[in-house]
C-alpha positions as CSV (number, residue, x, y, z in Angstrom):
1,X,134.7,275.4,252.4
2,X,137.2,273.8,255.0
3,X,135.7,270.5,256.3
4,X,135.2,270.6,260.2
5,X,134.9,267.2,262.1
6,X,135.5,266.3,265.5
7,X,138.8,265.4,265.0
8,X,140.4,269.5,264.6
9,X,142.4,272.4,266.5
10,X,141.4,274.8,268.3
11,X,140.9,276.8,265.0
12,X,138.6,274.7,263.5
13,X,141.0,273.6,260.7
14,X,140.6,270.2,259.6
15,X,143.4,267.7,260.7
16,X,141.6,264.3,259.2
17,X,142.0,264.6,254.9
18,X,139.5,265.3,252.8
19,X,137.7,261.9,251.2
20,X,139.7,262.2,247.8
21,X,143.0,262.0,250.7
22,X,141.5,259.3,252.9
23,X,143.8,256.6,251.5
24,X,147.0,257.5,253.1
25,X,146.0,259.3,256.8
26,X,149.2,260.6,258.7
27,X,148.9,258.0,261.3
28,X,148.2,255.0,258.9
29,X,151.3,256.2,257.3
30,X,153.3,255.9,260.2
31,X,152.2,252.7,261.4
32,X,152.3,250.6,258.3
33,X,155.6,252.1,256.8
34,X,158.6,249.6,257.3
35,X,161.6,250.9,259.0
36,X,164.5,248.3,258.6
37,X,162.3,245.9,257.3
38,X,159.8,246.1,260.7
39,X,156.5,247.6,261.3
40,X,156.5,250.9,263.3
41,X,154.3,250.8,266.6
42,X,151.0,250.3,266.8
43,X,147.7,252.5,265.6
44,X,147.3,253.6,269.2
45,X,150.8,254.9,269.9
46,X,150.4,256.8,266.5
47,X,146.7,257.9,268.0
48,X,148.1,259.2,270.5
49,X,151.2,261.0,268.6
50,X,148.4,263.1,266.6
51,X,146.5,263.7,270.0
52,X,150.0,265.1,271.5
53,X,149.8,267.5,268.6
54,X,146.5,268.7,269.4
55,X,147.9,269.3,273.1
56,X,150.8,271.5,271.6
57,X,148.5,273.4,269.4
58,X,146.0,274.2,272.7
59,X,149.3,274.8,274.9
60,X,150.4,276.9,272.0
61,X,147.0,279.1,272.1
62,X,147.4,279.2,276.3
63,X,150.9,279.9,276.5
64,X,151.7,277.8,279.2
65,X,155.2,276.4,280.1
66,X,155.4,272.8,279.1
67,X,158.1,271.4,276.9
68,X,155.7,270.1,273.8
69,X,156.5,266.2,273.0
70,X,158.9,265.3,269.9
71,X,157.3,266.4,266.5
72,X,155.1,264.1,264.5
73,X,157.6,264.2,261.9
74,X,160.2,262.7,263.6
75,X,161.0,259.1,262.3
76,X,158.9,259.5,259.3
77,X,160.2,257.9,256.0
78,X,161.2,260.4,253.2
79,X,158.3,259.4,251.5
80,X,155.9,259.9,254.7
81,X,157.7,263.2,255.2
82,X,156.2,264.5,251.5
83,X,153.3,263.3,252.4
84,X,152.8,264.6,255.4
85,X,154.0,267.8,254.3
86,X,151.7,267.9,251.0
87,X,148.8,267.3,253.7
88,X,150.0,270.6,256.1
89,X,149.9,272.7,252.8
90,X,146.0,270.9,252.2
91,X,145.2,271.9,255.4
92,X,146.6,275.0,255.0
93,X,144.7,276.0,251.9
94,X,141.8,274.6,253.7
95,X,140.9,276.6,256.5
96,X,143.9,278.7,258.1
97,X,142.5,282.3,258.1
98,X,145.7,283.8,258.6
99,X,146.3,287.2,259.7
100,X,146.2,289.4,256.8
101,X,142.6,288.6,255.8
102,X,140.7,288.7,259.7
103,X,138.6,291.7,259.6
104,X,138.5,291.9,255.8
105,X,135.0,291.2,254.2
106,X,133.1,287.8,254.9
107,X,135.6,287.7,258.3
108,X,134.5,285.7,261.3
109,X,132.9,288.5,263.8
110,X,134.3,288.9,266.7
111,X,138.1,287.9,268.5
112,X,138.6,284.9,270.0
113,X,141.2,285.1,272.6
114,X,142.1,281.2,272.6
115,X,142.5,280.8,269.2
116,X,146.1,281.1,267.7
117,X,145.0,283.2,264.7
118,X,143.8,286.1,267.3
119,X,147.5,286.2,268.8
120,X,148.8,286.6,265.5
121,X,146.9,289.0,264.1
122,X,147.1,290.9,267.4
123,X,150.1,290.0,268.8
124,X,151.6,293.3,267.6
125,X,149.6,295.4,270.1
126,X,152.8,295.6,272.8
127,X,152.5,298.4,275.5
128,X,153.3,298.6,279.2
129,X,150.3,299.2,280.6
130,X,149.5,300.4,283.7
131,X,146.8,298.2,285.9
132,X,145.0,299.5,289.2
133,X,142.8,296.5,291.3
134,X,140.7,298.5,293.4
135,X,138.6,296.2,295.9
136,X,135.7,298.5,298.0
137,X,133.1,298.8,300.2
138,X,131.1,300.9,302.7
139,X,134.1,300.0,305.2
140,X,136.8,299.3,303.7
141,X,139.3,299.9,300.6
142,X,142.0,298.1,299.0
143,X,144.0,298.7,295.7
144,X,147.3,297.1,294.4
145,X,149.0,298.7,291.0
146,X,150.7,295.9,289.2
147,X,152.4,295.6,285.6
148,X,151.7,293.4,282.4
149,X,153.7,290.1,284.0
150,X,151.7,290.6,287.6
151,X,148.6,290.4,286.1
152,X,149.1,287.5,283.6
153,X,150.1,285.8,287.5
154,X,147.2,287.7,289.2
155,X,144.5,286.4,286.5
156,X,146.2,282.5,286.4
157,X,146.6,282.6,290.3
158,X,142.5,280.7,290.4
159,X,142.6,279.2,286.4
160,X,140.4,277.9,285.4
161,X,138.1,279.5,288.4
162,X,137.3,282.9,288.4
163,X,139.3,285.6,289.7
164,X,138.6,284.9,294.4
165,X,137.5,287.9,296.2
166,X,137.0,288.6,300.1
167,X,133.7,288.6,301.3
168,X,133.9,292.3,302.3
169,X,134.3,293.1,298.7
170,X,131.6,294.6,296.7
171,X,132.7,296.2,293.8
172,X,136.3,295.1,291.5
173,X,137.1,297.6,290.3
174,X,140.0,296.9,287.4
175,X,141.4,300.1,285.8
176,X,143.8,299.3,282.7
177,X,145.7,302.0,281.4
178,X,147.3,301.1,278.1
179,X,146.4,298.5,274.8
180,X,148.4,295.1,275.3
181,X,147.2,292.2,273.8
182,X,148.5,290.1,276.4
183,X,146.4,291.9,279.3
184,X,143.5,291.7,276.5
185,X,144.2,287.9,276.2
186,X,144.2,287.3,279.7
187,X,141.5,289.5,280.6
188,X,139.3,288.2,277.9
189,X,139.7,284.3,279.0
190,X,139.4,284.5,283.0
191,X,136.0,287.0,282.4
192,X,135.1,284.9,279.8
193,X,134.2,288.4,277.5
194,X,132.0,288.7,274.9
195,X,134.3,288.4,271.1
196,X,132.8,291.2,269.5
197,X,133.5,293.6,272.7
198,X,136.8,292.6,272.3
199,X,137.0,292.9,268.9
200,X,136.0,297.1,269.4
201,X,138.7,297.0,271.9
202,X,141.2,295.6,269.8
203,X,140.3,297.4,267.0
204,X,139.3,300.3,269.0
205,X,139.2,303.8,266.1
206,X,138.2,307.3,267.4
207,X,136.1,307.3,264.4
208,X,133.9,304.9,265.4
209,X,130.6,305.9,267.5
210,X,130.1,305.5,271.0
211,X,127.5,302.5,272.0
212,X,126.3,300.0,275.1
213,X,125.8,296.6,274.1
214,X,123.8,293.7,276.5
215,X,125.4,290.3,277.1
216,X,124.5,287.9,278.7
217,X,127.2,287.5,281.3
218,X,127.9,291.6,281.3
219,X,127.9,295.0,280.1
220,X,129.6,296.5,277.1
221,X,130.1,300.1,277.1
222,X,132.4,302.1,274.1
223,X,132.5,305.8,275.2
224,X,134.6,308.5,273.0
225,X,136.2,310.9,275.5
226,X,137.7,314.4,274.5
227,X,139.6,316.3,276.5
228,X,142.3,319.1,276.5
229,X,145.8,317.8,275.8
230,X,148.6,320.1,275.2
231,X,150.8,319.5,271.9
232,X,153.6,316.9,273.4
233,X,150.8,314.5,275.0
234,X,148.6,315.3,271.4
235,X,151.4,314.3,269.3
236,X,152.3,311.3,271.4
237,X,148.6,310.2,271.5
238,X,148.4,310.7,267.6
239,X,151.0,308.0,267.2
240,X,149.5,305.4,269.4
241,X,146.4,306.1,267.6
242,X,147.5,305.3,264.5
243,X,148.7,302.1,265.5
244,X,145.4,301.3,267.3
245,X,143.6,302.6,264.5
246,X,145.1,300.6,261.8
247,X,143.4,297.3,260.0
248,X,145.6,294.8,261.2
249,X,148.9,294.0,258.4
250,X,149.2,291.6,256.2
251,X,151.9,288.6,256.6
252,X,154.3,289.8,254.8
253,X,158.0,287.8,253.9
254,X,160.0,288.5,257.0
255,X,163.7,289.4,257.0
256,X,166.2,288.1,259.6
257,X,165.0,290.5,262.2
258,X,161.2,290.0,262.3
259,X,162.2,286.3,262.2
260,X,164.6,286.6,265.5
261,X,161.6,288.5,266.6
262,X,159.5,285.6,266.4
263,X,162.0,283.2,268.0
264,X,162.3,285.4,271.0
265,X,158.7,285.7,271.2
266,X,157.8,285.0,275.2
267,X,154.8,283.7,276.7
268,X,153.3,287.2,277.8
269,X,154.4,289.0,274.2
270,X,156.3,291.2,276.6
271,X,159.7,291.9,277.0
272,X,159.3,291.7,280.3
273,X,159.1,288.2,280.1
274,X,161.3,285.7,280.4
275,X,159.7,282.4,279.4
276,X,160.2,281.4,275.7
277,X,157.3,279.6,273.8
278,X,158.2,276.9,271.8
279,X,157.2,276.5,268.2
280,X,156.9,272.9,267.1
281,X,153.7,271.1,265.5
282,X,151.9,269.6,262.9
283,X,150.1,272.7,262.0
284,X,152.1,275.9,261.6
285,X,151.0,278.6,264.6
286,X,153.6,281.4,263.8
287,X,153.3,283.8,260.7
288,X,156.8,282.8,260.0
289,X,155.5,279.0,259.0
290,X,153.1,280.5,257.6
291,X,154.4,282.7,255.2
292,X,157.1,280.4,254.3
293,X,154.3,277.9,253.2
294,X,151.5,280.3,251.4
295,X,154.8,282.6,250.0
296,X,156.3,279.7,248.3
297,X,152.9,278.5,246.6
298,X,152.2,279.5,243.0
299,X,149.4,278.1,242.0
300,X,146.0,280.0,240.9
301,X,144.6,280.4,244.5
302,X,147.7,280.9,246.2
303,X,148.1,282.9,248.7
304,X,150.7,285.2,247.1
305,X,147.8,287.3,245.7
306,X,146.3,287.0,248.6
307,X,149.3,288.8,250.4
308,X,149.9,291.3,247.3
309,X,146.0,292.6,247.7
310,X,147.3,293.2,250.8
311,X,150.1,294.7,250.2
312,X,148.3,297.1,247.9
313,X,145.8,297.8,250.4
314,X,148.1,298.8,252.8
315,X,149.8,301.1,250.6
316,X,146.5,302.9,250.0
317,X,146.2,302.9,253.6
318,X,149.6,304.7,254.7
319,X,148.7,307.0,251.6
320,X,145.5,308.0,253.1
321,X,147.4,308.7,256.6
322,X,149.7,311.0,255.0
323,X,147.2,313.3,253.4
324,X,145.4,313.3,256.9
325,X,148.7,314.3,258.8
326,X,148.9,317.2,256.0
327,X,145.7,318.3,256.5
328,X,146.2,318.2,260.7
329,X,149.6,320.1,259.8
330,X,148.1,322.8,257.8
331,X,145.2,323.3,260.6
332,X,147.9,323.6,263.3
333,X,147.8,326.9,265.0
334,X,145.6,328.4,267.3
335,X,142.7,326.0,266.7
336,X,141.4,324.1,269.8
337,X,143.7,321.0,270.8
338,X,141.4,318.2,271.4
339,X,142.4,314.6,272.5
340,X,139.9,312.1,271.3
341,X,140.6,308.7,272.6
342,X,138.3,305.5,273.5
343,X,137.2,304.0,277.1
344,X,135.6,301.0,277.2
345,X,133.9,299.9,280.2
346,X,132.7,296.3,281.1
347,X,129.9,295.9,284.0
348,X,129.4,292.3,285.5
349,X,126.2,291.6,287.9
350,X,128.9,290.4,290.4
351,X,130.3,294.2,291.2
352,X,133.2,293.7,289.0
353,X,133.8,296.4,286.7
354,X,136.8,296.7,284.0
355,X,138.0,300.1,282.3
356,X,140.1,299.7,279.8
357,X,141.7,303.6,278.3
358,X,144.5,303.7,275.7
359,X,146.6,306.0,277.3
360,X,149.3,303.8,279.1
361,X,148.6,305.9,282.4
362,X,145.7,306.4,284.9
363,X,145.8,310.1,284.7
364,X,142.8,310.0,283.2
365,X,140.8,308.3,285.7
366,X,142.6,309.6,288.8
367,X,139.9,311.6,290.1
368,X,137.5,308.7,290.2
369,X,140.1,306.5,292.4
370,X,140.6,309.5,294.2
371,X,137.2,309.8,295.7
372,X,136.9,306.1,296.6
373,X,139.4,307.1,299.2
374,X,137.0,309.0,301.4
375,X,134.5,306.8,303.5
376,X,131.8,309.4,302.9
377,X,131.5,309.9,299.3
378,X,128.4,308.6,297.4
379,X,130.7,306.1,295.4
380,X,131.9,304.0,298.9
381,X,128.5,304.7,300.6
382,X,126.2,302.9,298.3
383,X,129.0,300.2,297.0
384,X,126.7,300.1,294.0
385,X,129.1,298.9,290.7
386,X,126.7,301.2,288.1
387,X,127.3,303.9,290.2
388,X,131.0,303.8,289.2
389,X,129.9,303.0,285.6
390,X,128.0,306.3,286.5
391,X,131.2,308.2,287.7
392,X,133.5,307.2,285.0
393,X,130.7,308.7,282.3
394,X,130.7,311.8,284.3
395,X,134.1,312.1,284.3
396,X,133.8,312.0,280.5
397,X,131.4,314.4,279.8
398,X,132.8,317.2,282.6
399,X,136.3,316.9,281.1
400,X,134.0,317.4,277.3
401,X,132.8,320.7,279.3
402,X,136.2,321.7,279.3
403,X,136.4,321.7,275.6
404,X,133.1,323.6,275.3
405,X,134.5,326.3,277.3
406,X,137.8,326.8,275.3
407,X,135.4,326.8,272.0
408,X,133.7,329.5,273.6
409,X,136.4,330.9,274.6
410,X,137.7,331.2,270.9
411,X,134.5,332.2,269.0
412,X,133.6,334.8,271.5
413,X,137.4,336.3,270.4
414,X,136.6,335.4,266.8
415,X,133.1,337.7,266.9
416,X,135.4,340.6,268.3
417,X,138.0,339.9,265.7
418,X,135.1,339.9,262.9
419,X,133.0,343.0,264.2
420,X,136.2,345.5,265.0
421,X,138.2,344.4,261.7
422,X,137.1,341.6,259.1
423,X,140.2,339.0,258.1
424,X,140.8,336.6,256.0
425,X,142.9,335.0,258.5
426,X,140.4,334.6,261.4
427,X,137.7,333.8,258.5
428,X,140.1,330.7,258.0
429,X,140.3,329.8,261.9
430,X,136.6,330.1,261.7
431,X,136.1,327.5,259.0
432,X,138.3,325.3,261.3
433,X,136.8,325.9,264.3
434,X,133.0,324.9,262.5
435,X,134.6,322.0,260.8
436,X,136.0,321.0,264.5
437,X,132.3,321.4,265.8
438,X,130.7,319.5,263.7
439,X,133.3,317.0,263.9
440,X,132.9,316.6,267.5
441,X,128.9,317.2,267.8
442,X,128.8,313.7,265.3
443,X,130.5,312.0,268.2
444,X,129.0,313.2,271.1
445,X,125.7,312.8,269.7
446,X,125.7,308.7,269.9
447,X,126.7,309.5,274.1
448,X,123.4,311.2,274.7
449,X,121.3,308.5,273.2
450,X,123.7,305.6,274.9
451,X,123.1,307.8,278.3
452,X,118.9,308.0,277.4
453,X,119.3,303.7,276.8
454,X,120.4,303.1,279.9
455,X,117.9,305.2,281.7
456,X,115.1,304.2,279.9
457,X,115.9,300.8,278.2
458,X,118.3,298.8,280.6
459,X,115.5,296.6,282.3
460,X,113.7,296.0,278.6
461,X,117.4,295.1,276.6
462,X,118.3,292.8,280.0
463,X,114.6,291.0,279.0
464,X,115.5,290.5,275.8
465,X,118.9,288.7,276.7
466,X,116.4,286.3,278.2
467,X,115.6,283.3,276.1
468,X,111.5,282.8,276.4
469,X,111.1,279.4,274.6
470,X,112.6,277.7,277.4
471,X,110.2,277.1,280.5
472,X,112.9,277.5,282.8
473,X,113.1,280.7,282.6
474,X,109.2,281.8,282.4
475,X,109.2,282.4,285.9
476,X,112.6,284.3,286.3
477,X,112.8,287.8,287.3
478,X,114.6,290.2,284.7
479,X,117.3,292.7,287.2
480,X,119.3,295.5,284.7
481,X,122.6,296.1,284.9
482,X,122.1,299.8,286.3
483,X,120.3,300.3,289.8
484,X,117.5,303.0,290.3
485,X,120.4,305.4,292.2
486,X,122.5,305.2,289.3
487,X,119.3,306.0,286.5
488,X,118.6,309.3,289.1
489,X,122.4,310.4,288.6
490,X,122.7,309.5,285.0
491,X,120.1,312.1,284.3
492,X,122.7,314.8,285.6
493,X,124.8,313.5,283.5
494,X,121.9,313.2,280.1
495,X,121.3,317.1,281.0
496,X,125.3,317.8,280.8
497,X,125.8,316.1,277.6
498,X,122.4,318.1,276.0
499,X,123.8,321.3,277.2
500,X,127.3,320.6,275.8
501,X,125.0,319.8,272.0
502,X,123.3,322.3,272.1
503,X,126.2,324.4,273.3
504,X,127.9,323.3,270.0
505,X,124.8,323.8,267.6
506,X,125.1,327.7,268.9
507,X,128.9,327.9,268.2
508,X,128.6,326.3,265.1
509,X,125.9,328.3,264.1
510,X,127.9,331.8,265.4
511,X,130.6,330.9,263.3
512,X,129.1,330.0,259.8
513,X,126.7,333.8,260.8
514,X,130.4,335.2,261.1
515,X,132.0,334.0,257.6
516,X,128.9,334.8,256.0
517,X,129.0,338.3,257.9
518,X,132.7,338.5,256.8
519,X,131.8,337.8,253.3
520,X,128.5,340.1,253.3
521,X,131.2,343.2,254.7
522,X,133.4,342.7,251.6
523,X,130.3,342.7,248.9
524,X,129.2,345.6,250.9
525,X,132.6,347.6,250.6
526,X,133.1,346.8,246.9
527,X,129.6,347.9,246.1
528,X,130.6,351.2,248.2
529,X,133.6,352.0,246.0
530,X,131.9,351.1,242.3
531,X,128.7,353.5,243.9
532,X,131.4,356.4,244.1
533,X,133.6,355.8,241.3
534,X,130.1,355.1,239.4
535,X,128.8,358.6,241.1
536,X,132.4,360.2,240.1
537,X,132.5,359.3,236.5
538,X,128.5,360.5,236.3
539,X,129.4,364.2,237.8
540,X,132.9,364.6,235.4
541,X,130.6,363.2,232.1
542,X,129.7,366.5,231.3
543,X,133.0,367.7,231.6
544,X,134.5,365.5,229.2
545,X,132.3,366.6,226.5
546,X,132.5,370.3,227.2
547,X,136.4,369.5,227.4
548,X,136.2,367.7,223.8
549,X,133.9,370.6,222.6
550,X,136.1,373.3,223.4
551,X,139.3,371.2,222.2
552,X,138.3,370.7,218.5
553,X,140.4,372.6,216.0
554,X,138.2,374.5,213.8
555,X,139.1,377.7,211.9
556,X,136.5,379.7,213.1
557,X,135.9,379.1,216.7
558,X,133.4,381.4,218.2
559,X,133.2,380.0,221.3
560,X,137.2,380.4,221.4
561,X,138.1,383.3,219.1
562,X,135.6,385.2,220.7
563,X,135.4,384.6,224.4
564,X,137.9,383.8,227.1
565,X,137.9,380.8,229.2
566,X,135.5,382.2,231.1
567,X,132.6,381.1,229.2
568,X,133.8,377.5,229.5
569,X,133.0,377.8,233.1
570,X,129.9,379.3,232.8
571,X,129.0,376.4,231.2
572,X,130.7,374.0,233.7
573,X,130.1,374.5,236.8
574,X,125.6,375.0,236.1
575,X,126.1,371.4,234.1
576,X,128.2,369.9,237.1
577,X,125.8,371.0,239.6
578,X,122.4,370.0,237.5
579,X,124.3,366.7,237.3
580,X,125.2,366.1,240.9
581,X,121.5,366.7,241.9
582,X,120.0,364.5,239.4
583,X,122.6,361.7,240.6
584,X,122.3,362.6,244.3
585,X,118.2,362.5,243.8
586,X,117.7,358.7,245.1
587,X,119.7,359.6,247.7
588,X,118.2,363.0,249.2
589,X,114.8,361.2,248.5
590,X,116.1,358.4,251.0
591,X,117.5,361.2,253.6
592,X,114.1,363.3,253.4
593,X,112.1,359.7,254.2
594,X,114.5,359.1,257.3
595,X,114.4,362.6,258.8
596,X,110.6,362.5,258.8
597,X,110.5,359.2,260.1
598,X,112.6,360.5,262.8
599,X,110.5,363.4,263.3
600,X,107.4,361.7,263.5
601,X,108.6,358.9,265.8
602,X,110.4,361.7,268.2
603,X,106.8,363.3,268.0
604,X,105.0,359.8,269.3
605,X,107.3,359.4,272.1
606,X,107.0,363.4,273.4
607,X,103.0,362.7,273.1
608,X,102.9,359.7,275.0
609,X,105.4,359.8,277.5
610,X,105.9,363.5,277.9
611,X,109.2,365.7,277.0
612,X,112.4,363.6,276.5
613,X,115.8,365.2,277.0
C-alpha cells in the first residue's frame, strides 16, 4: 500500500520516503552535500525547491502556460543524482497507477479530471467536436457555436468562478457534439461533475444500459439512442465506436513517433493548439517517463508483467472485435440498419443543462434547437430546464419509432414471403431480424423504467441525497430536479416507449411463429411425399408378387402353358383395386366424416336463419 501524507501530488503518490528511507530525504541531500568543499543553501531554499515541484506537477494536471522552475535535479552531486533517482523509481512502485491498469479490477471508481493519470489514460480520446451555447428565455434567445480551443477560453474566461450568465437567462443550454477529452476535462472541472458520470462518458459502450443517477450538485442521465443511419454514416459511426468502446491501452514501449507525439503534445490535446506543455519534474507525468522507468525494471513485481498481461489482454480484445465485424459482415444485407450510439445528459438546479452525443455533429439534436427559435413553443414559454431534459428524451424515443416502423415494415414483407413461398433465405433474414429485436428490446427496456423513475421517484432519490444526521438540514425542503410540467409530458413519452416494447414483443414473436411455420411446411411436405410413395409401393405390392409368380421357370406351367396373358390381368387389376380401397379406407372414412359435418352444419344454418344462397 502506497503511503499517503500531507506532504504528496495531486495523485496521491507519496513524495516523503518510506521510514526504512528516512535517512537520506531529497532535500537533506541537497543541503548538506558539499559542492567545492561548501555547503549548498539552506533547508528552506531546498523546501521550497520540492514545493516548486509540487507547483509543476499541479500546473502539469491544469495545463496552464507557465514556464515550470529549473528541475530539482539540477546541481545534484552524482551521488545525490542516484539517489534521487532510486527514490522516483520507489515512488513509482509505490503508488503511480499508470494507464494500463485504471479501469482493471480493484481500480479507483470514477475519473478525476485534475489528476495527471486521467489525461493519460484518456488523453487519446481526440475529436473536433462541435459545441452549441444556447442561452434562453420567454423573451429572448442567444446561441454562439464555438470549437474545441473556444471553449477551453470560454470555460477559463471566469476560473476558478463559475461559468457568468445574464440575468435574463434561464436555461444554459450546452450541446456537445463529439468525444474530446479536452472539452471533457474542461467541462468536468468548471461544473465541478460527478467522477463516475464522467467515467460512463469516457468510457461510454452501446452495450451498456441506459440509467439516471442523483448527485448532489446535478443530474446524471445515460440514454441509448437508435436511429436509422444509412451504410456510410453506419460504417463511420462503427469506427468511432470502437474507439469509444475500447478499455483504455496499456503503456506500451513507444517508438520515435509516439515519442515526437508526446513532445508535441499541447495544452488542449488538440492540434488546434498552439501552446506546448512542458515536461519537467520530480515525478514522471508522461507515459514516455513512465514506460522508460517501469520497462527497464526486472525485478519480481516489475511492471514488465504488468504491461505483458496487458498486452495479452489486448490481443484477446482486438481478437474478439474481429469475430464481431465477421459476424456484422455476414448479417449485412437487407436487415434493418440501426445506429446505436450514447447521449448523456447533465441537469443542474441552476437551468444549466449539458448534452454530450458522440457523433461529432448536432444533426442529431437539431430539431430540439430548432424549436427554441419560436417564441411560442412550450420549450421558450415555460423556460423550465427539465422540460428540455424532457425534449431531448422525446427526441430519442420518436426517432426509436422510426426503427419500429422499418421492423414492421420488413416482417410484414417477411409474413408475405413465408405464406406465398417458404425460403430458406427469408427464414435466415428472419432469424436476424428476431436476434436484432431482442437485441434492441434489452436496451430499450432500462429507458422505460429510467422514464417511470423520474416520474415517480425524482422528489424521494433528491431526499435521499440529503444527509439527515445533520440538524441543519432537518428543516430543509427537498425540490427534484424535474418540475410537475415536465412529469405530465414525460408520461407521453413513458406511453411511447411501452408501445415501441410491446411493438417489439409482437414482431419478435411473428417472426419465431414464421420460422417455426417455415419449418412446420417442410415436415408437412415430406410427410406428403413418403404418404404417396408409401400409398404407391402398397397399390404395386401385389403386382410384384403376381409379376414373380408368373415369372418362375417351371416345366409345367399351367398358368402359362395353358392360358394367355390374359389371365394375368384377371388377377391384376381385382387385386389392385381390393388394394387401393383397403389403403384408401382411412381416408374415405375421413371424407364421409367431413361431408356430413358439412351437411349437417349447412342444415343448422338453413333452420335458423332461413335459405342461404
Amino acid at each position: 500500500m502506497p503511503r499517503t501524507n500531507s506532504l504528496s501530488d495531486s495523485e496521491g503518490r507519496s513524495i516523503t520516503p518510506e521510514p526504512g528511507d528516512e535517512d537520506y530525504p531529497i532535500s537533506a541531500l541537497a543541503a548538506s552535500s558539499p559542492v567545492n568543499g561548501r555547503p549548498r543553501a539552506s533547508m528552506d531554499h531546498h523546501a521550497h525547491g520540492i514545493t516548486s515541484a509540487l507547483e509543476r506537477i499541479k500546473t502539469h494536471s491544469r495545463h496552464t502556460l507557465q514556464r515550470p522552475p529549473v528541475s530539482a535535479f539540477s546541481g545534484l552531486t552524482p551521488k545525490d543524482k542516484f539517489r534521487a533517482a532510486v527514490r522516483k523509481v520507489v515512488s513509482l512502485r509505490r503508488g503511480l497507477t499508470f494507464p494500463g491498469i485504471i479501469g482493471r479490477v480493484g481500480a479507483e471508481p470514477g475519473v478525476d479530471p485534475r489528476r495527471p493519470q486521467a489525461d493519460a489514460a484518456y488523453g487519446h480520446l481526440r475529436a473536433k467536436c462541435d459545441i452549441e451555447i444556447i442561452d434562453y428565455s420567454a423573451i429572448r434567445r442567444v446561441s454562439k457555436k464555438l470549437n474545441n480551443l473556444e471553449f477551453m477560453q470560454f470555460m477559463d474566461a471566469d476560473s476558478p468562478d463559475p461559468v457568468r450568465r445574464d440575468p435574463w437567462v434561464k436555461v444554459r443550454w450546452i450541446n456537445i457534439g463529439g468525444i474530446s477529452w479536452d472539452v471533457i476535462k474542461a467541462l468536468g472541472i468548471k461544473y465541478n461533475l460527478h467522477p463516475l458520470a464522467l467515467e460512463d462518458v469516457v468510457k461510454g459502450n452501446p452495450r451498456t444500459r441506459s440509467k439516471a443517477d442523483y448527485y448532489t450538485r446535478h443530474l446524471f442521465m445515460r440514454v441509448l439512442c437508435h436511429q436509422l443511419g444509412e451504410a456510410e454514416l453506419r460504417n463511420a459511426h462503427n469506427v468511432y465506436k470502437t474507439e469509444r468502446s475500447s478499455s483504455p491501452e496499456p503503456i506500451e514501449v513507444l517508438d520515435d513517433e509516439m515519442d515526437k507525439g508526446d513532445e508535441d503534445r499541447t495544452k488542449f490535446n488538440s492540434p488546434d493548439s498552439t501552446f506546448k506543455e512542458p515536461s519537467s519534474g520530480i515525478l514522471p507525468t508522461h507515459r514516455k517517463e513512465v514506460t522508460i522507468n517501469s520497462v527497464q525494471s526486472d525485478g519480481p513485481n516489475s511492471l514488465s508483467k504488468l504491461l505483458r498481461k496487458e498486452k495479452e489482454a489486448k490481443l484477446q480484445r482486438e481478437d474478439r472485435k474481429k469475430e464481431e465485424a465477421t459476424l456484422q459482415a455476414i448479417k449485412e444485407g437487407e436487415r434493418v440498419a440501426v445506429d446505436v450510439s450514447t447521449m448523456y445528459l447533465f441537469l443542474f438546479r441552476d437551468g444549466t443543462v449539458i448534452s454530450i452525443h458522440p457523433t461529432p455533429d448536432l444533426t442529431f439534436t437539431s430539431p430540439i434547437a430548432d424549436r427554441l427559435q419560436p417564441m411560442d413553443t412550450v420549450l421558450r414559454k415555460s423556460a423550465d430546464p427539465s422540460l428540455l431534459i424532457h425534449a431531448l428524451l422525446d427526441l430519442i424515443i420518436d426517432r426509436t419509432l422510426a426503427v419500429v416502423d422499418r421492423f414492421h415494415s420488413n416482417i410484414t414483407k417477411y409474413e408475405h414471403d413465408i405464406l406465398l413461398r417458404p425460403k430458406m433465405k427469408t427464414v435466415k433474414l428472419l432469424h436476424i431480424l428476431s436476434g436484432d429485436l431482442i437485441l434492441h428490446k434489452r436496451t430499450l427496456e432500462p429507458i422505460k423504467t429510467m422514464i417511470y423513475g423520474l416520474r415517480r421517484y425524482d422528489i424521494d432519490r433528491c431526499a435521499a441525497l440529503i444527509d439527515s444526521s445533520d440538524p441543519n438540514n432537518k428543516d430543509v425542503q427537498v425540490v427534484g430536479f424535474m418540475s410537475h410540467k415536465a412529469k405530465i409530458y414525460l408520461a407521453d413519452v413513458y406511453d411511447h416507449t411501452d408501445y415501441i416494447l410491446t411493438s417489439m414483443d409482437m414482431f419478435a414473436s411473428i417472426a419465431e411463429n414464421l420460422i417455426a411455420y417455415t419449418f412446420n411446411m417442410a415436415s408437412y411436405e415430406m410427410n406428403e411425399v413418403m404418404r404417396r410413395l408409401t400409398l404407391a409401393t402398397i397399390i404395386f405390392l401385389p403386382l410384384t408378387v403376381l409379376t414373380g409368380y408368373f415369372g418362375m421357370n417351371f416345366d409345367r406351367f399351367w398358368s402359362v402353358h395353358n392360358n394367355s396373358d390374359l389371365f394375368f390381368w384377371e388377377l391384376a387389376i381385382p387385386l389392385v383395386v381390393l388394394t387401393i380401397m383397403v389403403a384408401l379406407f382411412p381416408d374415405g372414412k375421413k371424407l364421409w366424416h367431413y361431408m356430413t359435418t358439412r351437411r349437417e352444419a349447412k342444415k343448422i344454418i338453413r333452420d335458423k336463419y332461413g335459405k342461404q344462397d
